[in-house]
N, C-alpha and C positions, 0 to 999 in steps of 0.2 A: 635798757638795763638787762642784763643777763645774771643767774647765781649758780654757781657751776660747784657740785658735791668732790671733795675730797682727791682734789689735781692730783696727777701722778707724772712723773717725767722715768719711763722705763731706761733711760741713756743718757747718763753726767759723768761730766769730769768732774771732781767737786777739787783733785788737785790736795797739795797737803800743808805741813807750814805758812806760811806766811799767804798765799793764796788762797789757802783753805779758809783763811779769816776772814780774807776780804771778798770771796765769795758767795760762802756759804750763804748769807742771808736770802740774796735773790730767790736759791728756792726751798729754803727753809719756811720762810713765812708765808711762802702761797702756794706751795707744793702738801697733803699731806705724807707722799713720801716719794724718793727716788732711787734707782738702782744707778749706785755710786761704781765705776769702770773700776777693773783692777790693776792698771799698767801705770802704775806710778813709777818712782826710781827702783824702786826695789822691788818686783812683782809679785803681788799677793799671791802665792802660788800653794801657801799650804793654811791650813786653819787657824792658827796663832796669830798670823801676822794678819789676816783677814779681819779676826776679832780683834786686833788690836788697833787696826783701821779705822772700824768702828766706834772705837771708844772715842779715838781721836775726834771724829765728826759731834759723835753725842756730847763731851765735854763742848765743842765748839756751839754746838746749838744752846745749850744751857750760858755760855757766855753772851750768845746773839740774844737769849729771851724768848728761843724759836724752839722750845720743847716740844709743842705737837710736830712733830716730823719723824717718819721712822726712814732714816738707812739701808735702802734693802742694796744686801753685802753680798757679790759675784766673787769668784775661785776664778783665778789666772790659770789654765790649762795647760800642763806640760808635760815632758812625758814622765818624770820623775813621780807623777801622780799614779795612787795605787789603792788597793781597797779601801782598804785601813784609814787614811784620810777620807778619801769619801765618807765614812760611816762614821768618821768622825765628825767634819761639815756637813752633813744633813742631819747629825744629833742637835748641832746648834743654831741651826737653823740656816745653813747655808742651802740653796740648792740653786744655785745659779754657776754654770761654767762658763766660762769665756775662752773662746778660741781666736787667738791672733795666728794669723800666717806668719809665719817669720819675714819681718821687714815692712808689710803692708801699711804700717804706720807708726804716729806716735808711743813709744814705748813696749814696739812688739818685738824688740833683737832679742828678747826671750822667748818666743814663737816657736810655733810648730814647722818645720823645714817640710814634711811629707804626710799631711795632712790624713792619707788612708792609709798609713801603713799599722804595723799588728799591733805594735804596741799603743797605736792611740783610738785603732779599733775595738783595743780590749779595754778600757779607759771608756770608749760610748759604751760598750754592752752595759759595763760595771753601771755607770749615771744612769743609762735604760731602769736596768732593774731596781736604781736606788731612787727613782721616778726623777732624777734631777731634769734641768731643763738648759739646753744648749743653747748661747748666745754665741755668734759668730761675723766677725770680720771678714764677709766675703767676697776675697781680690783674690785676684791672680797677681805675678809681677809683670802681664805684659802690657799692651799701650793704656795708658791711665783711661783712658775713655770706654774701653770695653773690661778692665778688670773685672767687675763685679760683675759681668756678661760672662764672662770665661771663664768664672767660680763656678755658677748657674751646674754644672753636671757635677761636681764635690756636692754639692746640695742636695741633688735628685739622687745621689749615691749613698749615703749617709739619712736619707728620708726613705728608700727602698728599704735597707738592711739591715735600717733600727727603728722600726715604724710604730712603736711602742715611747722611743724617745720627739720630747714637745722640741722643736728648733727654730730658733729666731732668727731670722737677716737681718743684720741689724740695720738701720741707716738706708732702707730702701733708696737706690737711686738712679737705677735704670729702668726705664718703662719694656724693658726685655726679661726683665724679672721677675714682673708679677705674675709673669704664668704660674711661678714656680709654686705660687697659694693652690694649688689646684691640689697638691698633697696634703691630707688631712693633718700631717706632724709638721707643718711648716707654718710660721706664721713673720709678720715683720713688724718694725719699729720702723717710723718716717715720723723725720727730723722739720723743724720750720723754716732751714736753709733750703733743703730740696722742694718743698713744695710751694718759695716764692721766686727764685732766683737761677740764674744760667749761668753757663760758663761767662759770658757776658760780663757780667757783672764784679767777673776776674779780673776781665784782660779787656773788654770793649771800650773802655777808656783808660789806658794805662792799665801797667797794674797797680791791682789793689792788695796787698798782701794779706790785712783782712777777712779777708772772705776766702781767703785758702783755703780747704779742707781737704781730706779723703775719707770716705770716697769722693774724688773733683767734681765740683758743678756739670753737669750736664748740659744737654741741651732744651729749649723751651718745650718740645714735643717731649721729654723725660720729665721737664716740672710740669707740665697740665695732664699727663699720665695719672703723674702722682700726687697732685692737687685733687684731681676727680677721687682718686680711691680713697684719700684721706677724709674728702665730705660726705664720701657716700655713706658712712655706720659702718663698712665693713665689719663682721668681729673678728676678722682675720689681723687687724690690724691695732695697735697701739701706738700714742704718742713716746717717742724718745727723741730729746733734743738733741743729741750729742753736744750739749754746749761744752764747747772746750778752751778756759782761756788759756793765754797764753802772754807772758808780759812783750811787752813791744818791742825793747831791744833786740827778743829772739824773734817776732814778728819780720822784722826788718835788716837781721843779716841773709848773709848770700843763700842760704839754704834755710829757707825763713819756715817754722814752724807752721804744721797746719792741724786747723781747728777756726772753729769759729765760737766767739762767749754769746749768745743767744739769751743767757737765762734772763737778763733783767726786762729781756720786752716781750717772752714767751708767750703770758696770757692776754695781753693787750692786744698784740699781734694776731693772734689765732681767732680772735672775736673779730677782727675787721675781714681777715680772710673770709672766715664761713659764714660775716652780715652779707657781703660783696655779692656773695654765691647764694645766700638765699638758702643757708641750709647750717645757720644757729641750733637748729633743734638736733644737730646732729655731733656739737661738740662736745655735751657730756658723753658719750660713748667712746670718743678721739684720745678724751681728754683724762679718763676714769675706768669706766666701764667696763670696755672692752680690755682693758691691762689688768683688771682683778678677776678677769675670767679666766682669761690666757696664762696670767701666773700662778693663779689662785692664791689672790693674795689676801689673807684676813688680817684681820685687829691694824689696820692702817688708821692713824687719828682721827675722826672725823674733823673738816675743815670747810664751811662755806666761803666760799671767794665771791663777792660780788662787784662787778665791773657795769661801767656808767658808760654813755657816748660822750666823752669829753677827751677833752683835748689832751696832750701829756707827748709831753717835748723828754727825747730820752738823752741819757747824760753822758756829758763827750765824754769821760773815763773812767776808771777806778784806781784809785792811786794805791799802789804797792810798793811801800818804802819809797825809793829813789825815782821806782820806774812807775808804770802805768798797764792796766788793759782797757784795750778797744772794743766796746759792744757794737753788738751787732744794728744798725742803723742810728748810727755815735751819732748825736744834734736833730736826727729829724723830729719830726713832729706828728705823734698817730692820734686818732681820733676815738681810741677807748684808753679806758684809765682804771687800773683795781680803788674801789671804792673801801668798799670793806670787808675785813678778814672778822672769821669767827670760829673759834675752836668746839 
């Protein structure tokens, strides 16, 4: 048995309408809180619609019954962004940016096209000195397998010249990246795709559309990189799952959606990893800790999750109206189980 203080998932899709309902639960009741992505249809790009985001989620958890859960609300990064907002979203509590490259993924055609130029250099100084905190999507658009490798110098360039601002990788997933911790303003989010699974797991029997994401699976020497950094305590590091669903139909046409839905086996799964490895005593840090250091996050609900060694077979889907989403290890069977929640 394991009792792990006040989960945190730094990285969701929690999605909006009809998905937002049939998601939300998974990490409402056993998350005390998560930082909700802002690339929906319409991109949270200014404060209004951020807080109105918000509200959407908080009405939903009051219908799930999942009130202990806070929201924490990221600003879509553009260049249309200027003082004025800022100091409006860090009156309200916003202090999280999000930086998509243009194109890099889902929901990023409202992206940054030139990532260092003045206008989004004055945009970091501005978050520098309003102490905000930079999350980042970072790909390059060349071969999928080195994108987030060929980001690696936008990182080390934006961590020299604004070493005052905190920056997050998001989505660690190359084992050529973790140098990049070695800058005191740099820190990352690793996901529970990247640290159990390969490109393998794509394509080595068929594909699997499923397990599509970006940043793409890598290779085994990138997941046991990033398995090790994750068991070690680092406080460089935090849990984000990027869980991202996505309904199946668009799973399964020609240009199938990427994301993987993770959130219903998040905590089960993470307790088998770090029993396996012998280093349990190192998942409240993964799991908590280390992401209310690095965000500095206060008045998060308090929430004990306790999880048992038992068995728990996870559920082939979630039905959304007509369609469905596919979890991530849809039918298996893992060997921890949330036992009980306590607010």
């Amino acid at each position: 048995m394991i009792t792990l203080q006040n989960p945190l998932d730094m990285h969701i899709h929690l999605r909006e309408g009809e998905i937002l309902k049939s998601v939300l639960n998974f990490s409402a009741k056993y998350f005390s809180g998560a930082l909700a992505m802002p690339n929906l249809k319409i991109p949270l790009n200014d404060t209004n619609k951020v807080l109105e985001y918000k509200k959407d989620i908080e009405n939903t958890t009051k219908e799930l019954n999942c009130e202990a859960f806070t929201p924490i609300m990221s600003m879509y990064l553009s260049e249309s962004l200027n003082k004025d907002e800022l100091i409006k979203a860090k009156k309200e509590g916003i202090k999280i940016l999000k930086l998509y490259p243009k194109g890099a993924t889902t929901g990023s055609e409202n992206g940054v096209s030139e990532i260092l130029n003045q206008k989004i250099c004055d945009i970091f100084q501005i978050a520098q000195d309003l102490g905000f905190i930079l999350s980042i999507h970072g790909e390059s658009n060349g071969f999928s397998m080195d994108r987030e490798f060929e980001f690696g110098e936008i990182f080390e360039k934006i961590a020299i010249n604004f070493p005052k601002l905190k920056i997050i990788m998001e989505h660690l997933s190359d084992r050529r990246s973790i140098d990049l911790l070695k800058y005191d303003n740099i820190f990352a989010t690793i996901t529970l795709h990247h640290i159990t699974m390969s490109l393998d797991d794509v394509l080595g029997s068929g594909l699997n559309p499923h397990y599509f994401c970006k940043p793409i699976l890598k290779t085994p020497k990138d997941r046991d990189a990033l398995i090790n950094l994750a068991l070690s305590g680092s406080e460089k590091i935090s849990f984000g799952s990027d869980s991202a669903p996505h309904l199946e139909s668009n799973k399964l046409k020609q240009n199938g959606a990427a994301g993987i839905f993770s959130a219903p086996i998040l905590l089960p799964r993470l307790c088998e990893i770090f029993e396996k490895n012998n280093r349990l005593e190192n998942l409240q840090k993964f799991i908590s800790d280390n992401a209310k250091k690095i965000y500095g996050l206060q008045n998060i609900p308090n929430k004990t999750i306790t999880l048992t060694k038992e068995k728990y077979k996870v559920q082939d889907s979630i039905l959304v109206g007509n369609d469905k989403i596919i979890p991530l290890l849809a039918g298996e069977v893992l060997s921890w189980k949330i036992k009980d929640t306590r607010n």
